[in-house]
C-alpha positions in Angstrom: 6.1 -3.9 5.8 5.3 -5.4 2.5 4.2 -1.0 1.4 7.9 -0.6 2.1 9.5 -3.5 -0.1 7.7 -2.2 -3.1 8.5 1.2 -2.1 12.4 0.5 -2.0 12.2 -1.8 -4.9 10.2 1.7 -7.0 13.4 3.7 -5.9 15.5 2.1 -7.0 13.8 1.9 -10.3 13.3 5.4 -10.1 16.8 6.2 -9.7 17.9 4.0 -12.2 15.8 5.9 -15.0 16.9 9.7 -13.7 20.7 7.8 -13.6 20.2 7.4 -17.3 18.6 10.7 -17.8 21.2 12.6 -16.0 23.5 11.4 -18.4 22.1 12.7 -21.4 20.8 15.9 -20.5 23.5 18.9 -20.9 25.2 19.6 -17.5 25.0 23.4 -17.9 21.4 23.2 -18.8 19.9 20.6 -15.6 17.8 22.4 -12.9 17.6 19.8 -10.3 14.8 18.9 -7.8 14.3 16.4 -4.9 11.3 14.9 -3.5 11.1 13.2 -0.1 9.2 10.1 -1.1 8.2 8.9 2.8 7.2 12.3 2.9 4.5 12.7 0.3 3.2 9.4 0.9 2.7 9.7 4.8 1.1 13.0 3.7 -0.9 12.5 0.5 -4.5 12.9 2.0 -6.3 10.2 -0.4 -3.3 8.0 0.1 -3.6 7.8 3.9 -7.8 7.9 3.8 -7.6 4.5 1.2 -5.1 2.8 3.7 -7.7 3.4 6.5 -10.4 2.1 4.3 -8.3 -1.0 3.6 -7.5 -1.3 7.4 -11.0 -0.9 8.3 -11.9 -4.1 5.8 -9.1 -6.0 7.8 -10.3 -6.0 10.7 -13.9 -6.4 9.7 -12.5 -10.4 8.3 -10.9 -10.4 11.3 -14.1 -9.7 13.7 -16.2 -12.1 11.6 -13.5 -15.1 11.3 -13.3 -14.4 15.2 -16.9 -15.1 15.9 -17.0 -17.9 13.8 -14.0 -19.4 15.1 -15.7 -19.1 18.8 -19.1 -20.4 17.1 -16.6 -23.5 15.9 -15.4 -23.8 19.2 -18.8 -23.8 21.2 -19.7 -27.0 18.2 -16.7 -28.8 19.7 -17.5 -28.6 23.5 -21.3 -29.6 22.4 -19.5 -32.8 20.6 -18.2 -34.1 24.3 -21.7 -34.2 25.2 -23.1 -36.1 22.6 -23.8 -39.8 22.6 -25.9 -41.0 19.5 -23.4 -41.9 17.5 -25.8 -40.2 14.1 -25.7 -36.9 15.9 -22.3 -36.9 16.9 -21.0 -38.1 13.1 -23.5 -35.3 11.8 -22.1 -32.5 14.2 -18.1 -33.4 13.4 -19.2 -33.5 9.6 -20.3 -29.9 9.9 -17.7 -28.8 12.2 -15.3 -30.0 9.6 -17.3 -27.9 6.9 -17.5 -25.0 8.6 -13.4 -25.0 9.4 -12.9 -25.5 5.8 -15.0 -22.8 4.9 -13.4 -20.8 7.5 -10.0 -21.2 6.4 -11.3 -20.7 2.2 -12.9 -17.5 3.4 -9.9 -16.0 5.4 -7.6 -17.3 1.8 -10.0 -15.4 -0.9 -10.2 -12.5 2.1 -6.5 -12.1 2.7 -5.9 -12.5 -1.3 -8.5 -9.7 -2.2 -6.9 -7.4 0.4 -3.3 -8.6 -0.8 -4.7 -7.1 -4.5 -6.1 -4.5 -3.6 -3.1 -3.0 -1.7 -1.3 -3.8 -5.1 -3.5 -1.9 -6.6 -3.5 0.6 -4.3 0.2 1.2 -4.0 0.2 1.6 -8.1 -2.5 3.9 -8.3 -0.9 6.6 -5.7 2.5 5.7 -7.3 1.1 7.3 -11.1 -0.8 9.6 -9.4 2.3 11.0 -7.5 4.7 11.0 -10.2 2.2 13.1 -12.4 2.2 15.4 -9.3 5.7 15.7 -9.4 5.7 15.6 -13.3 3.5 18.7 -13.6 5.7 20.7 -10.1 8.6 19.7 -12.6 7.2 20.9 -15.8 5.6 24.1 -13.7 8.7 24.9 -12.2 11.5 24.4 -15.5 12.9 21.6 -13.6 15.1 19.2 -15.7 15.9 16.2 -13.1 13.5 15.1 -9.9 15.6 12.7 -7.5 13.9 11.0 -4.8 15.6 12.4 -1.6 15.8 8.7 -0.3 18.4 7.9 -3.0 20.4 11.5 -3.1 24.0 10.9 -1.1 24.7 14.4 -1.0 23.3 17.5 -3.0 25.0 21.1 -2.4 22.0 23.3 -1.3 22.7 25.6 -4.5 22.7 22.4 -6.7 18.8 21.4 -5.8 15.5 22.3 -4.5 13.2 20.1 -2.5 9.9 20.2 -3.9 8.1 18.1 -1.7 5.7 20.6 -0.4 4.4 22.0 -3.8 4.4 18.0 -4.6 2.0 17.5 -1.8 -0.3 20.8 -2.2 -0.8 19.9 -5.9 -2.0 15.9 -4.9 -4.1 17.1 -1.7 -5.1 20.1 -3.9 -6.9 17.5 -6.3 -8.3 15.3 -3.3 -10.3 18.4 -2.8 -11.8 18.9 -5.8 
C-alpha cells in the first residue's frame, strides 16, 4: 500500500517534468516513448528479490515478538500462583520490562524496515530511470511517458518500451 503512494506521488512528478519538456522540445522533431511503470516494477528481477528479502526480515520480528509475547504470557499465569509478596513484586517488575522492551524492539524493528523500504523504493526508482534513460538515448527517443499517466496516444504517435526497459535492468541483475 504505502509502495503505491510513493509510486503515484513519483508519477505524477514524472509527468510534471516530461509536461515541461514536451513543451520546449520542437514538435516536428519528438520521437515519443511510453513505459508501463506497474510493469517494470512487478518485473524488475532485483526489484522483486529485495522485496522478498525485506518480507522475509518481517516476518522474522514478527516470529520472535510472537514467542516473546507467549513467553510474557506464560510470566502472567505464573503471577496468579505466587504468594510471597517479594517474588510476586520481582516477577511483575520484570514482566513490565520485558513488555517495554517488547514494544521498543517492535518500534526500532518496524522503523528500520520502514527505512529501508525508503530506501529501497529510491534505489530501484534511479536505477529504472537510467534504464529507461539509456533505451531512450539507444533508441533516438526525445520524450518517455509513463503509460499510467498517457490519456490517449495514437499508436503511430508512440512506442512502448517497456520490454527493452526490463531486458536492460534484468540484463544487469545478471551480470
Amino acid at each position: 500500500m504505502r509502495r503505491s503512494v510513493v509510486l503515484k506521488k513519483f508519477f505524477l512528478v514524472f509527468l510534471s517534468i516530461f509536461f515541461v519538456i514536451i513543451n520546449t522540445i520542437n514538435a516536428a522533431e519528438q520521437r515519443i516513448a511510453i513505459v508501463d511503470w506497474s510493469e517494470v516494477t512487478m518485473n524488475y528481477i532485483w526489484f522483486q528479490q529485495q522485496f522478498i528479502k525485506l518480507n522475509e526480515k518481517q516476518t522474522a520480528i514478527k516470529e520472535m515478538a510472537g514467542r516473546e509475547s507467549n513467553e510474557i504470557k506464560n510470566l502472567e499465569n505464573e503471577l496468579k500462583d505466587l504468594t510471597d509478596r517479594a517474588e510476586l513484586a520481582s516477577k511483575k517488575a520484570e514482566l513490565s520490562k520485558r513488555k517495554l522492551e517488547l514494544d521498543d524492539f517492535l518500534k526500532q524493528a518496524n522503523d528500520l524496515l520502514k527505512k529501508r523500504e525508503e530506501q529501497l523504493l529510491v534505489e530501484a526508482k534511479k536505477k529504472i530511470l537510467e534504464a529507461i534513460k539509456f533505451v531512450a538515448i539507444q533508441n533516438n527517443y526525445t520524450i518517455v511517458l509513463s503509460k499510467e499517466q498517457v490519456l490517449y496516444a495514437a499508436d503511430a504517435a508512440s512506442v512502448n518500451i517497456t520490454d527493452r526497459v526490463l531486458r536492460k535492468l534484468n540484463e544487469e541483475q545478471k551480470k
